[in-house]
C-alpha positions as CSV (number, residue, x, y, z in Angstrom):
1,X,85.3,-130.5,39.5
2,X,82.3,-129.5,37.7
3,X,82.4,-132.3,35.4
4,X,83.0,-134.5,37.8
5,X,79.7,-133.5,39.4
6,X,78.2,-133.7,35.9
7,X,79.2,-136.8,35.3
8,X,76.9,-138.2,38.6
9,X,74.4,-136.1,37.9
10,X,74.1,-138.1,34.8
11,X,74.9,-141.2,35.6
12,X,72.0,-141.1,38.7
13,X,69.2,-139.7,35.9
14,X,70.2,-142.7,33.2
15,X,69.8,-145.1,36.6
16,X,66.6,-143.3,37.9
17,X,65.2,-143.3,33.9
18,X,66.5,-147.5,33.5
19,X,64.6,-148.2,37.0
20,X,61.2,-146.7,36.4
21,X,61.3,-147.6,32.4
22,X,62.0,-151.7,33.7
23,X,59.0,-151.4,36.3
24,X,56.5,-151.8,33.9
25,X,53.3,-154.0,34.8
26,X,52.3,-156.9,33.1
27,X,49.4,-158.3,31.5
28,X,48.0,-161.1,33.2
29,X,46.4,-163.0,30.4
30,X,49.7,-163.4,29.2
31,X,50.5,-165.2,32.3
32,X,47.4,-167.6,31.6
33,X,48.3,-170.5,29.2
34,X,45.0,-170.8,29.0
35,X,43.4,-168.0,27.7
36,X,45.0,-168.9,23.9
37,X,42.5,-171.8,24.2
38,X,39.3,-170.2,24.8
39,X,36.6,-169.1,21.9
40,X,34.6,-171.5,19.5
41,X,37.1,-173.5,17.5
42,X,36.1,-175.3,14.1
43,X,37.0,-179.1,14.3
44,X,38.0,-181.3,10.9
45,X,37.9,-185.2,12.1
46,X,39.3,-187.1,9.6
47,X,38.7,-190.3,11.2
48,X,35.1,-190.1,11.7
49,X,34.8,-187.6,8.6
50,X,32.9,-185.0,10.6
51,X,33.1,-181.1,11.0
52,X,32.0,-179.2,14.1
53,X,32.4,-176.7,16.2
54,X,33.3,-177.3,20.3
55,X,33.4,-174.0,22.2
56,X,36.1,-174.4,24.8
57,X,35.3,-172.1,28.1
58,X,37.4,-172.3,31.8
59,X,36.0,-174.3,34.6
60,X,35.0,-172.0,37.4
61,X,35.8,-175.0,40.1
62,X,39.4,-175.4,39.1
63,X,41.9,-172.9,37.4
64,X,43.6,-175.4,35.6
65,X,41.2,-176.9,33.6
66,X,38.6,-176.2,30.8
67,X,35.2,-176.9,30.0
68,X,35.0,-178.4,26.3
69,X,31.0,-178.3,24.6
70,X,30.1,-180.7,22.0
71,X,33.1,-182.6,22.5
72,X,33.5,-184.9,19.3
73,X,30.3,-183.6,18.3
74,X,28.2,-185.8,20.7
75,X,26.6,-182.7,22.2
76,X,27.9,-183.7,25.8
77,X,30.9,-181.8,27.6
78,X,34.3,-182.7,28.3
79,X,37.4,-181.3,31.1
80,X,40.9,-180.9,29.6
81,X,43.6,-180.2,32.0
82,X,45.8,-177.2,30.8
């Protein structure tokens, strides 16, 4: 009988443990696809043979997009959609 009520007294601390150990919150820039994006990124163009940097940023007006600055180097600003 005792190990009987052993054995649930177990079993209910292992669940109890499992439970709040899989309630763990997450990050939410993991959740964004777009945050691996953002920063100053070095560009190589081997077609026009030109190097230069375009900072890529998010667009305040929509979540889904970015903001891309000096675009193939023409100084001017560019939306990709993410």
């Amino acid at each position: 009988m005792k190990t009987l009520r052993l054995f649930k007294a177990i079993t209910v601390f292992i669940t109890v443990v499992l439970t709040f150990n899989s309630c763990v919150p997450t990050d939410d820039n993991e959740l964004n696809p777009i945050t691996k994006f953002i920063g100053t990124w070095s560009v190589n163009d081997q077609a026009a043979r030109l190097n230069y940097e375009v900072t890529i940023d998010y667009n305040p007006l929509n979540s889904a997009e970015v903001l891309l600055k000096n675009f193939a180097d023409l100084g001017n600003s560019a939306v990709g959609l993410v």
